[in-house]
N, C-alpha and C positions, 0 to 999 in steps of 0.2 A: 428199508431192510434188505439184506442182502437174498436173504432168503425168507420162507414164513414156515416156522420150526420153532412150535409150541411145548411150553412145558407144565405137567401139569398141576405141578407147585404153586401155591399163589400163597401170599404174604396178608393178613386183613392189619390194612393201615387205618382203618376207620377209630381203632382206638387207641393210635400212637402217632406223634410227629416229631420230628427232630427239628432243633432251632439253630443256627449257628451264631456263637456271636467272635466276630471277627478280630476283637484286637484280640481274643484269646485264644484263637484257633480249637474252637472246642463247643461243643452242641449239650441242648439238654434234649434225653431223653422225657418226656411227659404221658403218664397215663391219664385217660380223663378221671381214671376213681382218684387217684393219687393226688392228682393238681387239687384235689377237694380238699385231703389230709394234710399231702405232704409234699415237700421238696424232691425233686428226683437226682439222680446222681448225676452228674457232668460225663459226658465221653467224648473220644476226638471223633472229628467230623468224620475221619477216614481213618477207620481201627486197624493196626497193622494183625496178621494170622499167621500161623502154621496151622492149625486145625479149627474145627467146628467150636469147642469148647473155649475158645479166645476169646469168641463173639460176646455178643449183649442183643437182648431181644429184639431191639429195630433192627437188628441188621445178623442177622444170626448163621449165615453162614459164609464160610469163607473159603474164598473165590481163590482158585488154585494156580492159576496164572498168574496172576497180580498177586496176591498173599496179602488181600486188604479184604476186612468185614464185609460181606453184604448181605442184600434180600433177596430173595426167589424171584421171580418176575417172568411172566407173558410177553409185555408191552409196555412202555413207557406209564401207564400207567397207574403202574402196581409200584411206581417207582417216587411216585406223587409222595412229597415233606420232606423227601430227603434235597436236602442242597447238594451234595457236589456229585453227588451220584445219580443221576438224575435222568438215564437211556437206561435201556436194558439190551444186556448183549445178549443176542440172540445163538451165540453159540455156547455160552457160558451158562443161558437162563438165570442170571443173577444183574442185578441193577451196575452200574458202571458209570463213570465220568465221560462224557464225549469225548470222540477218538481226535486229535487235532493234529495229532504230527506221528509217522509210522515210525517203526520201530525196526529195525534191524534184526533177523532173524527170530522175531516175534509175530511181528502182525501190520497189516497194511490198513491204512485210513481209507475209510470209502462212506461217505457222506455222515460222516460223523461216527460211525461203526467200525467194530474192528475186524479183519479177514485174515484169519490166525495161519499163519505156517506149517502148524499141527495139526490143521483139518483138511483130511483128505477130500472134503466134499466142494471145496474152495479154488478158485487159480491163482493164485498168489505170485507176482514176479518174481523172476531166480536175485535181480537187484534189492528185493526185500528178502528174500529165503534164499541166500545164495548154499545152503546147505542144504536145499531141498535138488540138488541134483545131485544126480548117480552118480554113484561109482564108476571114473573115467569118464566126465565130462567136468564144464565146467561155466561159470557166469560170463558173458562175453558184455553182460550191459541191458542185453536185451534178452537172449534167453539162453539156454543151456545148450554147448555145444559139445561134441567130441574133444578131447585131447590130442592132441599133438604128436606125433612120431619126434625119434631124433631125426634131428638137421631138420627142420621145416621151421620155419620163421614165427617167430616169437616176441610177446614182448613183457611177458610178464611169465613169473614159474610157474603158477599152477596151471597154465595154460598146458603145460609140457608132462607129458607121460614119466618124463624123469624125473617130473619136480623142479627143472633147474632150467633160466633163459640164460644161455650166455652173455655176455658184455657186448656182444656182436649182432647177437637178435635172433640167435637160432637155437631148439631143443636142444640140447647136454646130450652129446652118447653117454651109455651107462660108464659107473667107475670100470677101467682096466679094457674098455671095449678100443678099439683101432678109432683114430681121429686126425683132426687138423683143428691149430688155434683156435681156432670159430666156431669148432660145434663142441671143445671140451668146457666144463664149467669147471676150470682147477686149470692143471698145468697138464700139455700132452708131452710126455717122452716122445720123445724118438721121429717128431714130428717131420713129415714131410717121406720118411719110410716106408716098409711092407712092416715094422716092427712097432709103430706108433701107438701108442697106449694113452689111455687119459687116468688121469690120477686126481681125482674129488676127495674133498677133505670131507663129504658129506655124501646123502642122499645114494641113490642104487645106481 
């Protein structure tokens, strides 16, 4: 567990399980009164949501990050008959599929769990949440660094305060500011002058 952050919903699986059978991608719900009378209805293993009333009683609520059916859950263990869901995220409080490969300004894999972007209580790398940094920094790879002045060396734009690396490798003065080839990202007038201007077909 990443952390231990209990919720105090609990799911009673003792009188329901899900079955999956696989060439048809699709589970039967079973009641034990029912299994006695009747047939139960088919649903997919993994029910897609926008809201709570999507759901079907094994899995009755839905999980707002992923937009897929689930159940309440403490621990793994409240998570017991369902096949693919079969962890409970502990940030979510809802049962989940094991976390196996992270996600791009979603969430990071950490022993099988997922370490959401959107929770403040988490560290999360700027390489997985590269938009979890500030205003005026930026992702260097490893963690979030200041931007860039013009003319200071570059090698990618959003490293650069102006938005723009030139072809040369250095922060873009702003459009219409004084320059030399090297540091305009466009075309500089008057280059080599006291009159020198740069002229960007974009960005500030």
């Amino acid at each position: 567990m990443l952390r231990d952050r209990r919720r105090a919903t609990a799911y009673p699986t003792d009188a329901t399980r899900e079955i999956v059978v696989p060439t048809m991608r699709a589970c039967a719900v079973i009641s034990v009164v029912a299994m006695l009378t009747t047939s139960a209805a088919c649903e997919p293993a993994t029910r897609g949501c926008v809201q709570d009333s999507d759901c079907v009683a094994l899995t009755p609520r839905c999980a707002p990050r992923r937009a897929t059916c689930s159940r309440p859950c403490e621990d793994a263990s409240d998570c017991a008959g369902l096949s693919v869901q079969t962890t409970c995220d502990w940030a979510e409080g809802l049962c989940s599929w094991p976390c196996t490969e992270s996600e791009i300004n979603l969430y990071e894999c950490r022993g099988g769990e997922r370490a959401y972007c959107d929770d403040p209580s988490v560290a999360v790398p700027c390489t997985i949440c590269p938009n979890d940094c500030a205003w005026g920094t930026y992702c260097d790879g490893r963690a979030c660094q200041q931007v860039r002045s013009a003319g200071e060396p570059c090698t990618d734009n959003r490293q650069c305060q102006t938005t723009a690396c030139t072809m040369a490798g250095f922060c873009s003065v702003a459009n219409d500011a004084p320059c030399t080839p090297e540091t305009c990202a466009g075309t500089c007038r008057g280059a080599g002058t006291r009159d020198s201007r740069c002229e960007r077909a974009s960005g500030p």
